[in-house]
TORBALUM-764421 format. One record per atom (N, C-alpha, C): x, y, z; residue in three letters. Coordinates in steps of 0.05 Angstrom, whole numbers, plus 5000, padded with zeros to 4 digits. Last residue first. Example, Ala and Ser with C-alpha at 12.3 -4.5 7.8 and 13.67 -1.06 7.14 Angstrom:
BEGIN
525749555142ser;527349795143ser;525850015157ser;526448865156ala;524649105156ala;526449345156ala;
END
This chain:
BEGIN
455047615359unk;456747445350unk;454647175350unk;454448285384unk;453648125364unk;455647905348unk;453948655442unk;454948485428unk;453348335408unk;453149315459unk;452049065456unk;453948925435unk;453849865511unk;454549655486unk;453749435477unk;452650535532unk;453350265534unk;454150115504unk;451051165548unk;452951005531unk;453350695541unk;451351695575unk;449151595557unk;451051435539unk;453852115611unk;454251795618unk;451951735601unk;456752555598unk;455352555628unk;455152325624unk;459852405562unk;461552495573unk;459752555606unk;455452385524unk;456552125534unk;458952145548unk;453853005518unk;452052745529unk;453152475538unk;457553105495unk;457653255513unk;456053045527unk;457552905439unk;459452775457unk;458852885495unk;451552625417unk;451952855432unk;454152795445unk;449452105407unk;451552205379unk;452452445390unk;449651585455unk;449451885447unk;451052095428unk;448950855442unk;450951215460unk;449251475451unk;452250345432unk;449450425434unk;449650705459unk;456850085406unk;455850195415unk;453050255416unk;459249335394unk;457949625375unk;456449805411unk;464248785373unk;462748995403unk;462049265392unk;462148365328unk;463048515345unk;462148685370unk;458648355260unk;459448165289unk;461848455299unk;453748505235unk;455448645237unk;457248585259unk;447348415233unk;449148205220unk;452448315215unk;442448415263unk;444648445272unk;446548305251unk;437848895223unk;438848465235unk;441148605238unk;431849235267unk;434749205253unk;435248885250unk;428549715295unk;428349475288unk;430949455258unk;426350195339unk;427550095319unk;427549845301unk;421650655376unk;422850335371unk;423250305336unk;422851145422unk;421951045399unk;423450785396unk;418251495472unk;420251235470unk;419251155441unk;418852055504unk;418051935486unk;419951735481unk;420852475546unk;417252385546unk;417052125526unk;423552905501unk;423052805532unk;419752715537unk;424652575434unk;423852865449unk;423352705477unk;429452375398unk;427352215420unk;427652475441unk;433252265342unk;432152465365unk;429652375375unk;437951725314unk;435451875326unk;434652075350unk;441451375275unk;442351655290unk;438951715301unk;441151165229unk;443551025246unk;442851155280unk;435551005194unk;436851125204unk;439650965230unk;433350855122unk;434750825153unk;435851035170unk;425851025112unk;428451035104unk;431150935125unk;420350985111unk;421550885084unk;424150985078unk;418650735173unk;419651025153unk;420750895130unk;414350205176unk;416150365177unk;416650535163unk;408449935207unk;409349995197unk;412650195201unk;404249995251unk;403549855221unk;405349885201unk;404850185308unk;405849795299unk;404249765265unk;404250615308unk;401850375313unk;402350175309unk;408450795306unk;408350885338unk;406450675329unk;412950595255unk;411550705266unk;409950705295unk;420150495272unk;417450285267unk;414850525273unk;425950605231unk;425350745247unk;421650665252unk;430650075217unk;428650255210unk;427050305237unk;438350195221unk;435950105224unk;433150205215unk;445250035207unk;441850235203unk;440150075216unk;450549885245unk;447549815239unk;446250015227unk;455250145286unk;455149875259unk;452649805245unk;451050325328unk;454150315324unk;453050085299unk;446050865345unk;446650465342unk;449150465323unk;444751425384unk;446451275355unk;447050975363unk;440951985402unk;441551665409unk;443251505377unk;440152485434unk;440352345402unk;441452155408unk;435152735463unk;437152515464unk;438452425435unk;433653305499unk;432453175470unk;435353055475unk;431553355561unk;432853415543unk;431653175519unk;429753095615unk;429153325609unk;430353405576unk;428752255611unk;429652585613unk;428652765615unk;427251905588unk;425452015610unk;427352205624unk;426751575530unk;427751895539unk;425352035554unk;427850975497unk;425951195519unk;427351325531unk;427550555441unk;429950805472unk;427450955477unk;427849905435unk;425850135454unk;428750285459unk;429549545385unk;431449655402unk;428549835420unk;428848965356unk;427249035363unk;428549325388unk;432648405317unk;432048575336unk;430548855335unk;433547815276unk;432348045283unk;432548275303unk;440547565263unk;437947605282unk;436847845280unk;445447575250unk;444247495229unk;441247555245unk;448247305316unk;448647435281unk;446947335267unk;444447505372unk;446147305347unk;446747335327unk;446947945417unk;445047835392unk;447047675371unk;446048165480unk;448648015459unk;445747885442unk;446448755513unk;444648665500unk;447448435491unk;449949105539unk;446949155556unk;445148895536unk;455748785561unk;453748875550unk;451348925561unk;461048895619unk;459148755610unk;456448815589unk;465149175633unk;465848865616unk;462248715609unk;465249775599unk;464849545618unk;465449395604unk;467850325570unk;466450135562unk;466549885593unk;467250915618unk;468150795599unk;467250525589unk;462051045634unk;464251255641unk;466451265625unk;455151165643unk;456951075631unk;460151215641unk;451750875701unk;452551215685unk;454751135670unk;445850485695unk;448450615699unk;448950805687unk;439850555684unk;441750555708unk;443850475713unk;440250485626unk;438150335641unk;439750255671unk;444550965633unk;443150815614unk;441550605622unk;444451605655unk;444151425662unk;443051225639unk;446752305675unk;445152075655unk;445451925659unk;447752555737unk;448852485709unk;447052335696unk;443753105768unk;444852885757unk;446252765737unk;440953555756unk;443153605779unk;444753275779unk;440553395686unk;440353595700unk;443153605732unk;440452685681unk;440152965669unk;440253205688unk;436252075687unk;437752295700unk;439052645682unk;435951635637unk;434851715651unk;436651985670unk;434551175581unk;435451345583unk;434051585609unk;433850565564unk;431650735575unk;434150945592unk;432250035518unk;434650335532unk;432950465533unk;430549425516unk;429949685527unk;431949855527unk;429248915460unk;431449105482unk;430549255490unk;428048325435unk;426948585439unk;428848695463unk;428947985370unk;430148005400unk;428648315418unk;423847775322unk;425547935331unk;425447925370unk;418647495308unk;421447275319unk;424047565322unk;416547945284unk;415347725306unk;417847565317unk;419848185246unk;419648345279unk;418348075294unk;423448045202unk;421547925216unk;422148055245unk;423648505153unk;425348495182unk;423248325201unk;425548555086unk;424848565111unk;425948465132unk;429548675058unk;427548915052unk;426048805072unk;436448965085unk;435148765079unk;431648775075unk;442649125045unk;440149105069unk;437348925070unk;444549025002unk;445948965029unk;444448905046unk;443449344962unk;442849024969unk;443448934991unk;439749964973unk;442949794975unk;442449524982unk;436750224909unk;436850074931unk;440149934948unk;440850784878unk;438950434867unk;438850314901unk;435751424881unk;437951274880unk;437650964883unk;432251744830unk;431951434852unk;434751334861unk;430052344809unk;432352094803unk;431851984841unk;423452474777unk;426052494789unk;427352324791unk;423652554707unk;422452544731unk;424052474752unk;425752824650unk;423452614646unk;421652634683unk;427853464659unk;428853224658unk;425853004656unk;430153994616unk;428153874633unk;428953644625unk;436254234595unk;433754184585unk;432554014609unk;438754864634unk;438854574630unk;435154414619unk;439855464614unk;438655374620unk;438555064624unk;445355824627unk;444855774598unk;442455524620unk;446756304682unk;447256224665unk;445356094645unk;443956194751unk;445456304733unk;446056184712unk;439556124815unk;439456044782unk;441656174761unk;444156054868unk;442556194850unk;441656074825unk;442555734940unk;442955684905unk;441555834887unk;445255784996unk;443355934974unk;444955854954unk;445155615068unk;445355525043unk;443555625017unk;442555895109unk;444455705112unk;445455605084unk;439256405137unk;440156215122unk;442056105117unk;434756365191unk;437756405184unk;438656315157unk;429256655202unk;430356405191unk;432956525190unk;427257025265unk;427456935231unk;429856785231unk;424056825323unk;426156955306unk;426356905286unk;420756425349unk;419556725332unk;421056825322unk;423956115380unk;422656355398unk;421456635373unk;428555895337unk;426355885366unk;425856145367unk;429755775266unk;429555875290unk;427955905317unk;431255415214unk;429055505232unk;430455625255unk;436255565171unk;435955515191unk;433355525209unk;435555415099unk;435055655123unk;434255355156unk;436055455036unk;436455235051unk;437555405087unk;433655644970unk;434955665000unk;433255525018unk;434855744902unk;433155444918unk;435555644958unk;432256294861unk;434356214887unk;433355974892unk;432756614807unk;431356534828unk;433656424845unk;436056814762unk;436257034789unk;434456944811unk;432456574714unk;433656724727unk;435056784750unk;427756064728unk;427656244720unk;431156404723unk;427255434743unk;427855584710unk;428155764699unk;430355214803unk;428055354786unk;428255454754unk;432754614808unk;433254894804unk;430555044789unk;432554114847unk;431254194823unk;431354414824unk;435453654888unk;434653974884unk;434853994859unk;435753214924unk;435853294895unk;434253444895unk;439853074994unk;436753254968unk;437753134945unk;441452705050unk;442952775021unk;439952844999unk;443852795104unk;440752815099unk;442452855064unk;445852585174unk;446652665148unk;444052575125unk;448052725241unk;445752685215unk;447052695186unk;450652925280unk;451752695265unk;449952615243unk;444953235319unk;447853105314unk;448552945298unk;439253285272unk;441453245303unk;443653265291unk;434853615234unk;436953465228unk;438753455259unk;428553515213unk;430553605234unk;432453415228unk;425253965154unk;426553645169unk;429253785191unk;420154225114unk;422254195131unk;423753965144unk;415054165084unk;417854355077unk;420854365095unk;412153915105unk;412254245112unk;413754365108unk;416853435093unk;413953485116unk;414153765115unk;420053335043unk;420653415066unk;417353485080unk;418552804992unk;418253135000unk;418853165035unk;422052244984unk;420352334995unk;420852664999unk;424051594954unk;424451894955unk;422451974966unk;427351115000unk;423951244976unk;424151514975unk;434651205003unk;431551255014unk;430451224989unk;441050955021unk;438951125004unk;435551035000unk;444851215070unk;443150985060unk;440851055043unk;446751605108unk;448551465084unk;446251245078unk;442151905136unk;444151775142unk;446351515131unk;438951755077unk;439451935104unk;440651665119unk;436252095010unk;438251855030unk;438451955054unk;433052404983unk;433352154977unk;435851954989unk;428152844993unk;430552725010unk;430752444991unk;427353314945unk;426753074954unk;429453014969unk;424553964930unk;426253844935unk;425853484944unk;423554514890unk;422854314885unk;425054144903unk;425755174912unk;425554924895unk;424254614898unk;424355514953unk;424455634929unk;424855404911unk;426155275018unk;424455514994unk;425155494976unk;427054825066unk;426354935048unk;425455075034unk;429754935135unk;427754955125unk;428654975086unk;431954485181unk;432554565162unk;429754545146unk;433454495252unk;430954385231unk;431654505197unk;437754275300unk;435954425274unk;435454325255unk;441354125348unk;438953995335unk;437554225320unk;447754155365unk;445854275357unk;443954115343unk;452053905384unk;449653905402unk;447554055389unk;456353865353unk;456253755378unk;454053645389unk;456253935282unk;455654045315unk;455653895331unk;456253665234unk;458153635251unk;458353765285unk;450353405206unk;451053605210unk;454653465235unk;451153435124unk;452653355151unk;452053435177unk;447353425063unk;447953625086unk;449353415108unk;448053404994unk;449253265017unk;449653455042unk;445453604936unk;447053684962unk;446753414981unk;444453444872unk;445653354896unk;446753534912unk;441253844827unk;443653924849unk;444053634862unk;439553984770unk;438453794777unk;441753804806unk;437554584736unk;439454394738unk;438754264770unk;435055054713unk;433354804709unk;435254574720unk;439755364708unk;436555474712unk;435555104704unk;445855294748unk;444155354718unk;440755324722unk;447655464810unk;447955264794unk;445555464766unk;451555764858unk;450655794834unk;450455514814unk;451955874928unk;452755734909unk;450655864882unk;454356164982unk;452956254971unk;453956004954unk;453155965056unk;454555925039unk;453756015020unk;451056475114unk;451156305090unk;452556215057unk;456356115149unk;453556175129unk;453256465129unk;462756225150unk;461256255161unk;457956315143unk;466955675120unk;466355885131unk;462956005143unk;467455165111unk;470255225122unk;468855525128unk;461154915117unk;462754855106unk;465555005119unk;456955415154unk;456855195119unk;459155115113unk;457055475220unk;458555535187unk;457855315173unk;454555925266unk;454955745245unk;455855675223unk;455356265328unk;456056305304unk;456155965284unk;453956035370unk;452056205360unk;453656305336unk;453955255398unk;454755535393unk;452755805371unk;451954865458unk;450655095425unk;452355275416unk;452754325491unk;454054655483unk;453254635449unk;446554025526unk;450054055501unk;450454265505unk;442154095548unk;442654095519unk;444653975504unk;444453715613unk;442553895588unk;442653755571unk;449253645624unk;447353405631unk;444453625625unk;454053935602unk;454053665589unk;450653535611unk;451954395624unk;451854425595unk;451954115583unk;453654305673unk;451254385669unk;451254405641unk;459254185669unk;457553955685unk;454354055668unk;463554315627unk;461954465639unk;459054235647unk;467554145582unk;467053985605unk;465354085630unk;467154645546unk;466954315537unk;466254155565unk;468955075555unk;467355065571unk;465854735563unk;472955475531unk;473555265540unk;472555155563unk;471055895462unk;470555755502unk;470755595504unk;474256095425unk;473055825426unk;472955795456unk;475556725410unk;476556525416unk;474956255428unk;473557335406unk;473357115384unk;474356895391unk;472957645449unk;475357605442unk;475957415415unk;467557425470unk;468857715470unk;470857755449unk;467956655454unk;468256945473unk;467357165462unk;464056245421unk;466156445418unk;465356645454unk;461855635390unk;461855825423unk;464556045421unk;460255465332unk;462255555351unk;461955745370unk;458954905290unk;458455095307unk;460555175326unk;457354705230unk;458754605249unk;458254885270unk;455454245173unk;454554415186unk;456554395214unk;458254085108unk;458754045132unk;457254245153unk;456753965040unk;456354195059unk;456754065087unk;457353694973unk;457053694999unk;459053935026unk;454453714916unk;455853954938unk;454753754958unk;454353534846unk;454153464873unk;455353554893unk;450453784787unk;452353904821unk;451853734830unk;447053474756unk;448953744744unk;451653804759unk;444952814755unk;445953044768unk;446953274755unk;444452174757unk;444152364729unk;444152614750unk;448851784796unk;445351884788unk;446252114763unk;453851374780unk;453051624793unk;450351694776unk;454550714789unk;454550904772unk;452351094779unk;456550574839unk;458850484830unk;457150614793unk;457051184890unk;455450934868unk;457850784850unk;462651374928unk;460851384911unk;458851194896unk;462351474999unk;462851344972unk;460951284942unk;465052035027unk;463352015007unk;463851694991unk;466152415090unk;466952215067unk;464252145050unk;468453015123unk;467052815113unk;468052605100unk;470153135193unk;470853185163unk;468152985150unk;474253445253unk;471353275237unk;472153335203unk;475953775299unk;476353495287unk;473753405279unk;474254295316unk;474754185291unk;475953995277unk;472954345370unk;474554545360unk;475754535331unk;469553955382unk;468054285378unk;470054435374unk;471953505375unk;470453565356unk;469353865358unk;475453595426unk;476153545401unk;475053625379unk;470553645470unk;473353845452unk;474853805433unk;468353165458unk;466453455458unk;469453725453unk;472152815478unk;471052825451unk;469353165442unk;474152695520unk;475552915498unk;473352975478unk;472752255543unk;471152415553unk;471852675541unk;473551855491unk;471751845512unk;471152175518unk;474451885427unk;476651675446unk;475451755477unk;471951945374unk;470951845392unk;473351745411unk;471352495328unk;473852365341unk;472252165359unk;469152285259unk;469852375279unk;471152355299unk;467552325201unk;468852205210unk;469752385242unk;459752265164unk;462852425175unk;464252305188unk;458352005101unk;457752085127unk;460852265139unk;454151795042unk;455451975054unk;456151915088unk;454851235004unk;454351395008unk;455451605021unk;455050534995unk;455450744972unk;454451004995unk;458150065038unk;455950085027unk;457450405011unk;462949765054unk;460749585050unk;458549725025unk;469550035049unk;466349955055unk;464649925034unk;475149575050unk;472949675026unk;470749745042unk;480449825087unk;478149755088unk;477249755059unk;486049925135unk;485450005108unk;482849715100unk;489250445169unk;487250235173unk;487650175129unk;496150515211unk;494450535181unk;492350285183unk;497551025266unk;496250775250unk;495350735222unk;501451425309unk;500751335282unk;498051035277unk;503251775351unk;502851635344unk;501451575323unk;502352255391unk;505052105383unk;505251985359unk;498452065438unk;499552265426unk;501852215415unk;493751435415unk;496251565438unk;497951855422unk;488751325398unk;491451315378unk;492151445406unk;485650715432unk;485250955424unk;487851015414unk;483450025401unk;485250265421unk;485650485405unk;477949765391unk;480249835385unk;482050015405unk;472749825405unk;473549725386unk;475749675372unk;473450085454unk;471349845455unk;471549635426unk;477350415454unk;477950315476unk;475750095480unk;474050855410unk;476250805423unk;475850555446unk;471850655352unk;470350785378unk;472650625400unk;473550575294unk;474850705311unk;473550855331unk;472250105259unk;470550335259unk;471950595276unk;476349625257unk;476649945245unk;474550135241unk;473549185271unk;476549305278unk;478149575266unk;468249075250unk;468549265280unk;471849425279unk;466949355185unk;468649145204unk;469649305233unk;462349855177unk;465749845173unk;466349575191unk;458550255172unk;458150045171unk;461049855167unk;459250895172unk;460850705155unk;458950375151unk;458551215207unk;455851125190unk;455950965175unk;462051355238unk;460951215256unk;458251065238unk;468551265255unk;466951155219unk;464751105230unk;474351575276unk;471751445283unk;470351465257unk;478951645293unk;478851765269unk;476451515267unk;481951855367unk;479951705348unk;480351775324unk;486952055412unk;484152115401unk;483851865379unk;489352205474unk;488752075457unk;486252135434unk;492852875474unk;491652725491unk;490752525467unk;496553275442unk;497253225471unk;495653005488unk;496853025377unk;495553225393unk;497553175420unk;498252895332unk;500552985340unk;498553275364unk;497452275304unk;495952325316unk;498752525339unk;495551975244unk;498052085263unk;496352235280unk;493051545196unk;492551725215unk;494751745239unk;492451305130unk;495351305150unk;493351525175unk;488150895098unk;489051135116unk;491351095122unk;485650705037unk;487950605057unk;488050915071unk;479050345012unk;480550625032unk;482550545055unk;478049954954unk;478950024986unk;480350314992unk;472550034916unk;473750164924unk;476150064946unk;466849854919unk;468249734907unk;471349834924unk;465650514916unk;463050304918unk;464650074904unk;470451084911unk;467950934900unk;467550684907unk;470951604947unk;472851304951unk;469851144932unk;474652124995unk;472252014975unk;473851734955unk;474152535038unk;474652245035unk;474452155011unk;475453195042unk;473953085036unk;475052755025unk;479453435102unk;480053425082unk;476853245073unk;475653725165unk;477853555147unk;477253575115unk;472454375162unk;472754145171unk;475753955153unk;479454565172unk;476654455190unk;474554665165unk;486554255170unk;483554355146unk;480954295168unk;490954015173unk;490554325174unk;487854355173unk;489653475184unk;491053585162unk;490753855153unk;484253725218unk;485253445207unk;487053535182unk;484854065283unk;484553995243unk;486253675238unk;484354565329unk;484154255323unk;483654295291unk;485255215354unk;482955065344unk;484854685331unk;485555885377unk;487055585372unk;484655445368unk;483556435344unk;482456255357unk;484355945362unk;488357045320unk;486456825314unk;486256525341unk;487157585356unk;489157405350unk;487157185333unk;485558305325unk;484357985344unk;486557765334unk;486658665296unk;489458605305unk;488058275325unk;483958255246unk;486258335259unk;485858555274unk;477157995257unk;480058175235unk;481958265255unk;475257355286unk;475157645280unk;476957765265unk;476156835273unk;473456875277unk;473957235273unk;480656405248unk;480556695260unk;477656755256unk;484355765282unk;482155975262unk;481456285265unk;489255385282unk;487455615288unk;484955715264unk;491054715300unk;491154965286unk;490355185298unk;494354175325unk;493254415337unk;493354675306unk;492153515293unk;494453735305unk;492753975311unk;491652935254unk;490653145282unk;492653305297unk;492552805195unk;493652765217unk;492452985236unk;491752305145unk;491052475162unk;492352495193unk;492352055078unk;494552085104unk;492752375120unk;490151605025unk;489651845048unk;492051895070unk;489151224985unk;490151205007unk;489651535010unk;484450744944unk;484751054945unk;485751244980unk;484450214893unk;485050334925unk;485850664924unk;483749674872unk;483650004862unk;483450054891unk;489449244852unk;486349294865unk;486449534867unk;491249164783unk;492149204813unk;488949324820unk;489849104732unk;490748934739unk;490548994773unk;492849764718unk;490849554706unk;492549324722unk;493450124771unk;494450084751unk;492349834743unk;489750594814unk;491450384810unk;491350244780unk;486651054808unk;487151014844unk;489750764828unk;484451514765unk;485751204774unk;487251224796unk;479852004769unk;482851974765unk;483351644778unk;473852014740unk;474652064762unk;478251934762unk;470252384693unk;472952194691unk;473552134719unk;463452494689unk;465652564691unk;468552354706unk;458852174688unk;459752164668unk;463452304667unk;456252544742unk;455952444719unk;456152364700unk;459253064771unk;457552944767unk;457052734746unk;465553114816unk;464253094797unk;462252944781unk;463553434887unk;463353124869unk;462753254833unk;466054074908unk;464053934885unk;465353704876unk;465454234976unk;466653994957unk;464954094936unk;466854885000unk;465154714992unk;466854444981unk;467755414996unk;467655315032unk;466355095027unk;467455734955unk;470555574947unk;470455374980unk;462956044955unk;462955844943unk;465455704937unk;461556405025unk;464156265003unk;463656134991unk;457556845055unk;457456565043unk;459756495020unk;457857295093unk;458057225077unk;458556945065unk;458457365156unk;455757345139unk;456257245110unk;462157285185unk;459257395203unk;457357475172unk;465857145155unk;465056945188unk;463157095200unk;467757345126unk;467057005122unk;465256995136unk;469257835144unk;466057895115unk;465457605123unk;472457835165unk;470657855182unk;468157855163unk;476057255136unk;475457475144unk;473857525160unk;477956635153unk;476956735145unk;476257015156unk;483256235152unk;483156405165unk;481756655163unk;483955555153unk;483855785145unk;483955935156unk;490755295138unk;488555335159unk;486955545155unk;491754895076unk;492555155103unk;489655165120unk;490754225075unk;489354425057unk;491054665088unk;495853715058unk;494953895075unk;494054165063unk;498453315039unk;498253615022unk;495853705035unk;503852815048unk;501052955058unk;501253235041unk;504652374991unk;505452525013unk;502852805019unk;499851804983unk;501352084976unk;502652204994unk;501751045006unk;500951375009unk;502051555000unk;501350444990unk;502350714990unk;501150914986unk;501749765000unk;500050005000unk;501850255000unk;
END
């Protein structure tokens, strides 16, 4: 195996125009769409493989204009978010990851679906990287889509990641949808001082057995929303939204185009219109459109933050109509089912589990009464490979829980027992008061989490494990 030498994107260091309002169309990936050449990973004959070298180190960022110092901040190969993965459906992905922080960290796969021994949830699936230190993984995943890569090595995590360890990855179809644009967008957030500098309030008791930590400045990608983009008057977009926040739960509103969710959380969906135009997206979500450009001109497709308390939308993402028109298309595009999965799920002969998520506030969280701290020796669940199961999380909390099943999609079962969402999810929000049930086959052997995609949350104790062998 061999690796490029590293080519680390600089750190940025966006203006005061970036970072309090202006939208960058260079704060982006464009996937080339359709028909376009993608460059040979390996010679005829040799397995196609597409290596990477990442490494975690101390950057900065600059939230305000000079003479303000710029913010110390975390990167993956200089670059927040990280560099973009990308790796076609077939594919293997060789890493090198170094690891030139001061404390242990992760390079975590949490949507991957990835052989336990390299998903990278520290210290349950592997050992955490030690400051210093190096590892090379190297994998084909399983399945075609999107997700992010993050740090998981325990109670760091909420600082790590809220100061910009994160990135994406992409695998592609093994033949790409009919498209014009494919943009993928990272959502991420930042608690600033006075001083523009990143509060070092990550391990704040009252913030981790809440909400989380919110920050109030947001960014589309390497700078601060909203991002601006331009596609052609009738052209057919792939976006890919992430979100990478800690703790932020928003709702992403639609205007101005025609849109369909057609995958979530890397797994591709029945296409479906957003409910009222809208959809909540948690922690670690990832929600992939086909956006239909309007025909006219100077129209816009925008992609806006809801807001509480009656405040106006934020926006978060704007696509202009510009240039030479694209001819109309027959109807929309389907991404192809993933065989992998499975189209049903005998729930009658399925295993049934409780997580029942509890404490919060002047207390720590609790997973069906313990407080997590690090992995135990003992599961909350062991399923047989290849077996139905049946997951209950209940959130008898005060707070909204985002809850994540390690190595698995699952489907999300309607509340009357007649049925499921016509899409997977890895990742769910379970409002206080409410218990939702899953249903999955365990066919992903090893030790998998069952946690809180909120690091701040599994740093108060929302986290156990189940075995599958």
């Amino acid at each position: 195996m061999s690796f490029p030498p590293d080519r680390p994107r600089p750190a940025r260091r966006p203006t005061r125009r970036a970072v309090l309002g202006a939208g960058l169309a260079a704060a982006l990936w464009r996937v080339p769409p359709a028909g376009a050449a993608a460059p040979d990973a390996a010679g005829a004959g040799a397995i196609s493989e597409r290596a990477y070298a990442l490494e975690a180190a101390r950057s900065t960022l600059a939230f305000l204009p000079p003479p303000a110092d710029p913010a110390d901040a975390l990167a993956w190969s200089g670059a927040i978010p990280g560099p973009l993965l990308r790796v076609k459906k077939g594919e293997a992905l060789a890493l090198r990851v170094s690891n030139r922080l001061a404390e242990p960290t992760t390079l975590c796969l949490p949507g991957l679906r990835t052989a336990n021994a390299v998903a990278g949830y520290g210290g349950l699936t592997g050992p955490r990287l030690a400051p210093g230190a190096s590892a090379d993984l190297r994998f084909t995943p399983p399945d075609a889509g999107f997700n992010l890569y993050l740090p998981h090595a325990g109670a760091t995590d909420a600082g790590q990641q809220g100061r910009g360890l994160f990135g994406p990855i992409v695998v592609d179809e093994a033949e790409a949808p009919d498209v014009d644009e494919d943009v993928v967008v990272v959502l991420s957030d930042w608690s600033l001082d006075d001083k523009g500098r990143i509060r070092d309030d990550f391990s704040d008791p009252a913030l981790a057995r809440g909400g989380g930590r919110r920050g109030s400045v947001v960014f589309a990608g390497a700078a601060a929303a909203p991002l601006a983009l331009r596609a052609r008057p009738g052209a057919r977009v792939r976006l890919r939204l992430g979100n990478a926040a800690t703790a932020r739960l928003t709702t992403i509103g639609v205007e101005g185009a025609k849109t369909l969710i057609v995958a979530v959380d890397g797994q591709p969906a029945d296409p479906f219109e957003p409910l009222r135009n809208q959809f909540p997206m948690g922690p670690g979500a990832r929600f992939e459109l086909m956006v239909d450009m309007p025909r006219e001109a100077g129209a816009a497709a925008r992609f806006v933050l809801r807001q509480e308390d009656g405040a106006a939308d934020a926006p978060f993402v704007v696509i202009t109509a510009e240039g030479d028109p694209v001819a109309p298309r027959p109807g929309p595009v389907r991404l192809p089912a993933n065989p992998a999965l499975p189209a049903e799920i005998a729930l009658e002969a399925a295993r049934s589990v409780e997580v029942a998520v509890t404490g919060g506030g002047a207390a720590p969280f609790a997973v069906n009464g313990v407080t997590f701290a690090d992995w135990g020796p003992k599961p909350l669940a062991v399923l047989r490979r290849g077996a139905p199961a049946v997951f209950a999380f209940a959130n008898k909390t005060a707070s909204v829980q985002a809850m994540r099943l390690g190595g698995h999609v699952a489907r999300l079962l309607h509340s009357m027992d007649d049925g499921w969402e016509p899409y997977w999810r890895d990742t769910l929000l379970i409002q206080p008061g409410r218990t939702l049930h899953v249903a999955f086959v365990a066919d992903n052997p090893g030790k998998w989490p069952i946690e809180s995609a909120i690091p701040e949350h599994r740093a108060a104790g929302v986290g156990a494990w189940f075995l599958v062998g």
